[in-house]
C-alpha positions in Angstrom: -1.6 -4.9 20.6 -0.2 -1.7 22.4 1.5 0.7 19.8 4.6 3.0 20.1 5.4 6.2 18.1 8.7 5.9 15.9 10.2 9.3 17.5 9.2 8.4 21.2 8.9 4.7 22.4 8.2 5.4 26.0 4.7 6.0 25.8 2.3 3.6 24.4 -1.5 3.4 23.0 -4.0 1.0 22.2 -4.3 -0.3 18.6 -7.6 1.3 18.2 -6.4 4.8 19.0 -3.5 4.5 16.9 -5.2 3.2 13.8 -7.7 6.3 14.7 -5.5 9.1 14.8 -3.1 7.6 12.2 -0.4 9.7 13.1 1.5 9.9 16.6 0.6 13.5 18.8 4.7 13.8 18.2 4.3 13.5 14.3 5.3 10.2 14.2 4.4 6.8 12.6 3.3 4.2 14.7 4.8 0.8 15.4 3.6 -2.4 17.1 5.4 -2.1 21.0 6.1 -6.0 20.5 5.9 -8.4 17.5 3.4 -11.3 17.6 4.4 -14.5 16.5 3.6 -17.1 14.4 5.1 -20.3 14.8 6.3 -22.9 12.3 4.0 -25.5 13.2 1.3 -22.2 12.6 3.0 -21.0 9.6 3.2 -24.4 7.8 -0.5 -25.1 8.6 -1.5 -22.3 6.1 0.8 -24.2 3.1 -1.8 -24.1 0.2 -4.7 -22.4 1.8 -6.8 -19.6 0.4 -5.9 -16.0 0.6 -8.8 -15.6 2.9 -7.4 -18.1 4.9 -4.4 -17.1 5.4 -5.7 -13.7 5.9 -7.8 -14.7 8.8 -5.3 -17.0 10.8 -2.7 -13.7 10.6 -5.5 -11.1 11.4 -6.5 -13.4 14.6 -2.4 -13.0 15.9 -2.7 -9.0 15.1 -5.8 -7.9 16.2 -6.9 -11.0 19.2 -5.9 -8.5 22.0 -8.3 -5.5 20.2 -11.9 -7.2 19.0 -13.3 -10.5 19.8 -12.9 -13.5 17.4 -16.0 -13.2 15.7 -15.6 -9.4 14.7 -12.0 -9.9 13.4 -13.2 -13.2 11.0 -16.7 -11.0 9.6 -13.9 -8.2 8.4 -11.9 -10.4 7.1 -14.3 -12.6 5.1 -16.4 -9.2 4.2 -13.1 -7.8 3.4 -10.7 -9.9 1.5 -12.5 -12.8 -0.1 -9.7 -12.6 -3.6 -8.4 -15.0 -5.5 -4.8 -13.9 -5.4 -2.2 -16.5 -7.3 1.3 -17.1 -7.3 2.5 -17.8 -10.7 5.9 -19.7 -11.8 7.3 -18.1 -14.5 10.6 -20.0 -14.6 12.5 -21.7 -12.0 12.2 -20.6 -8.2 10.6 -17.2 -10.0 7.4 -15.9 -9.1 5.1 -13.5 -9.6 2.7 -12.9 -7.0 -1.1 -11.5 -8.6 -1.9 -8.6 -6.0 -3.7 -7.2 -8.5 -7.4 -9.1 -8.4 -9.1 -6.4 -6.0 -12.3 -4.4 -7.6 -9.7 -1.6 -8.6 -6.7 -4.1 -9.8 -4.0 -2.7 -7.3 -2.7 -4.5 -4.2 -3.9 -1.2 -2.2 -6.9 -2.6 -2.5 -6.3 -5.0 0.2 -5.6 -2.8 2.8 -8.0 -0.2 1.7 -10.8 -2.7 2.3 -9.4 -4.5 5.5 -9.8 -0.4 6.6 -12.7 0.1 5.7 -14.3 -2.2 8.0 -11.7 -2.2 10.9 -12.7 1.2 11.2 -16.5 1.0 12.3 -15.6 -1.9 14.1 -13.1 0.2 16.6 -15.3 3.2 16.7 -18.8 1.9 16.7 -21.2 4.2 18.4 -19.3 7.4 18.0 -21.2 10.9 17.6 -18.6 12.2 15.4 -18.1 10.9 12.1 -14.6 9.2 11.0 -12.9 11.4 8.5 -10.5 9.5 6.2 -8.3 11.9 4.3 -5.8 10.2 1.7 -3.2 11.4 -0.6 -2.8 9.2 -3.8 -0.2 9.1 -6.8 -2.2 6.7 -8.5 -3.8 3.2 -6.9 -4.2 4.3 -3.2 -7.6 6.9 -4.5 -9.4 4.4 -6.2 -8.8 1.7 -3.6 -10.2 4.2 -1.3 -12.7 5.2 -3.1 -14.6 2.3 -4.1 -14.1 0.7 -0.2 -15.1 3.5 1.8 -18.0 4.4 -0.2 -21.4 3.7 1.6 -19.9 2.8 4.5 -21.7 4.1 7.7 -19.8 6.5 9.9 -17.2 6.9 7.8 -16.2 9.3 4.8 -13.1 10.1 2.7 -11.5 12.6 1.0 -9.1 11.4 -1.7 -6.5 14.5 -2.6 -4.1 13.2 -5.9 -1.5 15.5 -7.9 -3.3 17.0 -11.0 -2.6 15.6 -14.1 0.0 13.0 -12.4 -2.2 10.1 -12.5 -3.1 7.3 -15.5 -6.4 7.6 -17.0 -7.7 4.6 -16.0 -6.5 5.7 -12.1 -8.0 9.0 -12.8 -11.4 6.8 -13.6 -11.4 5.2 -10.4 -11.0 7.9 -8.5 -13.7 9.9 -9.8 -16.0 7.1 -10.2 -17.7 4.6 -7.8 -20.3 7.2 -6.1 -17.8 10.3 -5.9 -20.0 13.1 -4.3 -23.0 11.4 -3.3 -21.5 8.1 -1.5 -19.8 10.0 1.4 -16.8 10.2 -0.8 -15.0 13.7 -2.4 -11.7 13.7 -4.6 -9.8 16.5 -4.8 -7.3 17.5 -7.9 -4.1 19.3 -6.1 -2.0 21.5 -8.3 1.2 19.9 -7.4 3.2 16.7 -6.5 2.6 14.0 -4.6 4.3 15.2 -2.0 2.4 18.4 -1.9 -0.8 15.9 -1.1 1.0 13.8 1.6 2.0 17.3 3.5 -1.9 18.4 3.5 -3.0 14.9 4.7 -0.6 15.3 7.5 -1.5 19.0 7.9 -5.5 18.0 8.3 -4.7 15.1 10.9 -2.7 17.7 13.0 -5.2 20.3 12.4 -7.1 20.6 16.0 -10.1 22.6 14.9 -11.1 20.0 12.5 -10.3 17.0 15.2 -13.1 18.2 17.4 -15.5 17.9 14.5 -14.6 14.8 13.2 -12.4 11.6 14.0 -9.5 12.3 11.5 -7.4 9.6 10.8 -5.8 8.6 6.8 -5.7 5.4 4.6 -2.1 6.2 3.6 -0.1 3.8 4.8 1.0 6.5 7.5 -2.1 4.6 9.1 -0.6 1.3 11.0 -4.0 0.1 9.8 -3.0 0.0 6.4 0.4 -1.4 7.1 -0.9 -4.4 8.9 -3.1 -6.1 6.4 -0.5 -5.7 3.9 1.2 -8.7 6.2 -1.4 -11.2 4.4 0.5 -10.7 1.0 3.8 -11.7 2.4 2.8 -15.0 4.2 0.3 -16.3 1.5 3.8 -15.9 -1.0 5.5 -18.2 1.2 2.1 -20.5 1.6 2.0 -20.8 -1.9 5.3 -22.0 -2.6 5.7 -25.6 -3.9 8.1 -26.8 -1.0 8.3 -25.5 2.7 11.5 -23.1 2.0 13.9 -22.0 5.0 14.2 -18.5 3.3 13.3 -16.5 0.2 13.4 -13.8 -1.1 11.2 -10.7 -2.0 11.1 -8.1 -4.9 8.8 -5.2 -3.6 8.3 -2.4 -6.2 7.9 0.4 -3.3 7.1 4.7 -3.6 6.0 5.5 0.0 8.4 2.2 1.0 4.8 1.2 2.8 4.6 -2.1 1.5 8.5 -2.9 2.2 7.9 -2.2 6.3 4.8 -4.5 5.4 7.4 -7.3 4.3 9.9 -6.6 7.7 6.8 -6.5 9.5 5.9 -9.9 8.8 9.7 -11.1 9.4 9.5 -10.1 12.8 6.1 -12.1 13.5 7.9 -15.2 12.3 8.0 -15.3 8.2 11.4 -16.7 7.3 12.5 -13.9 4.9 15.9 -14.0 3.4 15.9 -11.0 1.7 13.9 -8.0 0.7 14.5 -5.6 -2.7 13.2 -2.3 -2.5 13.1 -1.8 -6.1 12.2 1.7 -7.4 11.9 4.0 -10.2 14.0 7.3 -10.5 12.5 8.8 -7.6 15.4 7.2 -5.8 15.4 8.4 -2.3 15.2 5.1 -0.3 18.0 3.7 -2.8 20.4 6.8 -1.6 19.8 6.0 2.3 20.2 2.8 1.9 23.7 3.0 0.0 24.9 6.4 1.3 22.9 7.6 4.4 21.6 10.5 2.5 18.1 12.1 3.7 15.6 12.2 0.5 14.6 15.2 -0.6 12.1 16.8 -3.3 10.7 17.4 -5.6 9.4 14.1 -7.2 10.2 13.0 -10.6 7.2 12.1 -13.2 7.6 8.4 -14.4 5.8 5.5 -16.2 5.6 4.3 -12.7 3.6 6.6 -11.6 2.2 5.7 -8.4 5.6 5.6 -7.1 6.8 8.9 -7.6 7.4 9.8 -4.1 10.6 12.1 -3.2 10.0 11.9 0.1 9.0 8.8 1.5 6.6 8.7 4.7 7.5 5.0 5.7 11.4 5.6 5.6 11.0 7.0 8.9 9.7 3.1 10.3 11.7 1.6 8.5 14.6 3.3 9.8 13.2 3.1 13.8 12.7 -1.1 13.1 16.3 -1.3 12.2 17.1 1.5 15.6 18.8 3.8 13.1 21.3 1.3 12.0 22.1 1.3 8.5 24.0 -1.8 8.6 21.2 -4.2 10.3 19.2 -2.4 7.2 21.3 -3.5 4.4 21.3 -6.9 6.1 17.8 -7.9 5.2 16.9 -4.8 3.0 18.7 -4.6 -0.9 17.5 -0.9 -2.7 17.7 -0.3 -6.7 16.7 2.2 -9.2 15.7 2.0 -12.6 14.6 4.4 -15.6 11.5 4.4 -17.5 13.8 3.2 -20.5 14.8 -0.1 -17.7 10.8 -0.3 -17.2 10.0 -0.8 -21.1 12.6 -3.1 -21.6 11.8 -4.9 -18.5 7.9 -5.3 -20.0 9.3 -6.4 -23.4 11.5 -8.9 -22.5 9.0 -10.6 -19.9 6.3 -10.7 -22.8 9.3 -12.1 -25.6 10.1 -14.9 -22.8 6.5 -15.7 -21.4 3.7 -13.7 -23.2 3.2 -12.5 -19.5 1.7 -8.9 -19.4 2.6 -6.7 -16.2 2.2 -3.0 -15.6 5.6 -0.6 -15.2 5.5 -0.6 -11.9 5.5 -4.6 -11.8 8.5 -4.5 -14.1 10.4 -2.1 -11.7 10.2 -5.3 -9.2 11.0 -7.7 -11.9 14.1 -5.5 -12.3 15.1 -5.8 -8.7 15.1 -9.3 -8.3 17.4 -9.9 -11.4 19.5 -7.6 -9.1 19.0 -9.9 -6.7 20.3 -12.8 -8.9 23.2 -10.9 -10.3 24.4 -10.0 -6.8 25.0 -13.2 -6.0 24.0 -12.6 -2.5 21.9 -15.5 -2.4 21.6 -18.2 -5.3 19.0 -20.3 -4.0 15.5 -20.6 -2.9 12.3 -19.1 -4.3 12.2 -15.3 -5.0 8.7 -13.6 -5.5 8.1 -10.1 -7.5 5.0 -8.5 -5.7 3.0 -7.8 -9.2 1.2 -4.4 -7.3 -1.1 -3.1 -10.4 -2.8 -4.9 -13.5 -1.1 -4.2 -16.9 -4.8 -2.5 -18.2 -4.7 0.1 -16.0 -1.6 1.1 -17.6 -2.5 -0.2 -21.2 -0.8 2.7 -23.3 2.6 1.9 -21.2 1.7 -1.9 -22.1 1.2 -1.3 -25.6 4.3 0.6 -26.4 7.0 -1.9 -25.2 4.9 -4.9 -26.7 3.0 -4.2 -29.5 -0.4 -5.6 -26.8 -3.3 -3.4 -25.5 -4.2 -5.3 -22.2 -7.9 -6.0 -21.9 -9.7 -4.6 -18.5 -11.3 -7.3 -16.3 -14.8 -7.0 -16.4 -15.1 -6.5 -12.6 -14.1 -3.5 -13.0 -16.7 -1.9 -15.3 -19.9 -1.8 -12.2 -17.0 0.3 -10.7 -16.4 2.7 -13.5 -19.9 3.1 -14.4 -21.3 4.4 -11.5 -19.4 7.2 -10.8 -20.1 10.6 -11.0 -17.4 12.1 -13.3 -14.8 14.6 -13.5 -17.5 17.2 -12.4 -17.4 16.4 -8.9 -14.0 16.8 -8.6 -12.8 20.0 -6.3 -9.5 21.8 -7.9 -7.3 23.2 -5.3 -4.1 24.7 -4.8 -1.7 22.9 -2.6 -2.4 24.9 0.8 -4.6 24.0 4.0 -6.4 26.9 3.5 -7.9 25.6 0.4 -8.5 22.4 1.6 -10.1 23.2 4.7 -13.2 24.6 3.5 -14.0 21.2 1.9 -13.1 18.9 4.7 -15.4 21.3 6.6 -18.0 20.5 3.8 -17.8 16.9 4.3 -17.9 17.1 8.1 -21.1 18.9 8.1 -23.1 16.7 5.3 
């Protein structure tokens, strides 16, 4: 797979080196130069199969042309061995579980696919691989428990002080945090503050010659492209072979919505795709209006998408070549208040006794939007459910009376970690950053 920047097509690079750098020398995003496919007679082969199995059959058509056959299956099977359910809770409605990761968030998937592709592509390098990742929430403990331990690699997680649940706070700082090749970092700012410096280190050219920088964001292609697998086990799952459907994806850094047109250009028959978000309503005002999103990020129940300015818009608008209107044809946009995201918890509980987390319920919001448009009445539609409800339990508990019990996979996790002592405080500047990246480098 050759690779093409979003702000200059005419130059290509290699899948490895793109996933390595993770950002184009131009400051753009990368994109796949040409789509590949799979075909119907592929696509309805993987009706009913595993999560793994659909993983691996995907990962052969994205990655055949990079790593031989047997490399691509080990990361796969080392990587994404989850039980991840679709679940019917009325009539062509769905709820896909992306939540059964060791840290209970569907970053988790690409987080660990990373992880591994990483060594794989750069396996007998001097200098080390240097992940730095801005989080609002799920992406730092994804990160943290899958790059921990892992050989050649280390990560810096950078997340928005006091702007993250307790339980997400946990994960960050757990799991082997300043002793497993791992350091967090507690930013006085925004979100937004963090994505700048992760962008800032990867251009930083002092830093490249000590290390191999490249980020787990989904700035990274190689986050973006296991996030396929979620989309095309949905439609595997589904009772009958549908033409179309549709797809509710609670999105922040819109990451996981190019993941979804990503997977309609290899094939996937996607109808339609809702980019449901909370007030931080950026993507919602291009979409409708053409308006460029600007700070500074609003603080919500939803918190790990409270993103003002959202990296991924940027691919999203190149796939569509700038035009709006070829956009709006595959891709709706909503927004909804905390006050929508309680009532949205409440009233799935009342109906089902089905738990989901606030940003789960921003999704469910969006595809009633989808019914009441009356853009398309039939066919399956699936809500992405992107976090479990207990690691948002107080959210939980005040729109239904239920505290949400934590899986016990999760506790190892938690347990091991080395605590809020390890965490560096920063102000959000290079110059404060850079010291500790240095740090890292040289351990």
């Amino acid at each position: 797979m050759k690779l093409v920047s979003t702000r200059d097509a005419s130059r290509s690079v290699s899948l490895r080196e793109g996933v390595l750098a993770g950002l184009a020398p131009d400051g753009g995003l990368y994109l796949p130069e040409r789509w590949p496919q799979l075909s119907p007679a592929e696509l309805e082969s993987l009706r009913g199969r595993s999560f793994l199995e659909v993983a691996r059959t995907v990962a052969l058509r994205l990655f055949e042309e990079t790593l031989p056959r047997d490399r691509i299956e080990t990361i796969v099977e080392a990587a994404l061995d989850l039980d991840i359910p679709l679940i019917e809770l009325s009539p062509d409605t769905y709820v896909l579980e992306l939540f059964h990761g060791p840290t209970g968030s569907f970053k988790d998937t690409g987080a660990r696919f990373l992880s591994r592709l990483l060594p794989a592509l750069e396996p007998s390098s001097d200098r080390p691989v240097l992940v730095v990742v801005a989080t609002s929430g799920d992406t730092g403990g994804a990160v943290t428990h899958a790059f921990r331990n892992v050989e050649g690699a280390r990560a810096v997680v950078l997340f928005p002080k006091g702007r993250v649940s307790a339980v997400q706070y946990e994960q960050i700082v757990s799991g082997g945090v300043g002793d497993a090749g791992v350091r967090a970092v507690s930013v006085e700012g925004s979100f937004d503050d963090c994505q700048r410096l992760v962008k800032e280190s990867l251009a930083d050219g002092e830093l490249a010659r000590k290390a191999a920088l490249t980020s787990a964001n989904s700035i990274n292609i190689g986050r973006l492209l296991p996030q396929i697998f979620h989309f095309v086990h949905a439609w595997a799952q589904l009772d009958r072979p549908p033409r179309s459907f549709h797809v509710s994806v609670p999105t922040g850094n819109v990451g996981h919505l190019v993941s979804g047109v990503m997977a309609q250009r290899m094939g996937l028959p996607v109808t339609g795709l809702m980019a449901a978000t909370n007030a931080n309503d950026g993507l919602v005002r291009y979409i409708m209006e053409g308006e460029t999103p600007s700070g500074p990020s609003r603080q919500t129940l939803s918190n790990a998408m409270d993103v003002a300015i959202p990296s991924n818009l940027e691919r999203l608008i190149a796939l569509f070549d700038g035009d709006r209107s070829k956009l709006g044809a595959l891709v709706s946009a909503a927004s909804y208040t905390d006050e929508d995201t309680l009532r949205a918890i409440e009233e799935v509980h009342r109906s089902s006794g089905y738990l989901i987390d606030p940003h789960t319920a921003v999704g469910w919001l969006g595809l009633q939007e989808l019914r009441r448009s009356g853009a398309e009445t039939g066919g399956p539609k699936v809500v992405l459910a992107t976090a479990h409800p207990a690691k948002f339990p107080d959210v939980v508990e005040q729109a239904t009376g239920v505290w949400p019990s934590r899986p016990e996979a999760w506790d190892p996790f938690e347990a091991g970690g080395a605590g809020s002592d390890a965490v560096a405080r920063i102000s959000p500047r290079m110059s404060a950053l850079r010291p500790i990246l240095d740090g890292v480098i040289g351990e």
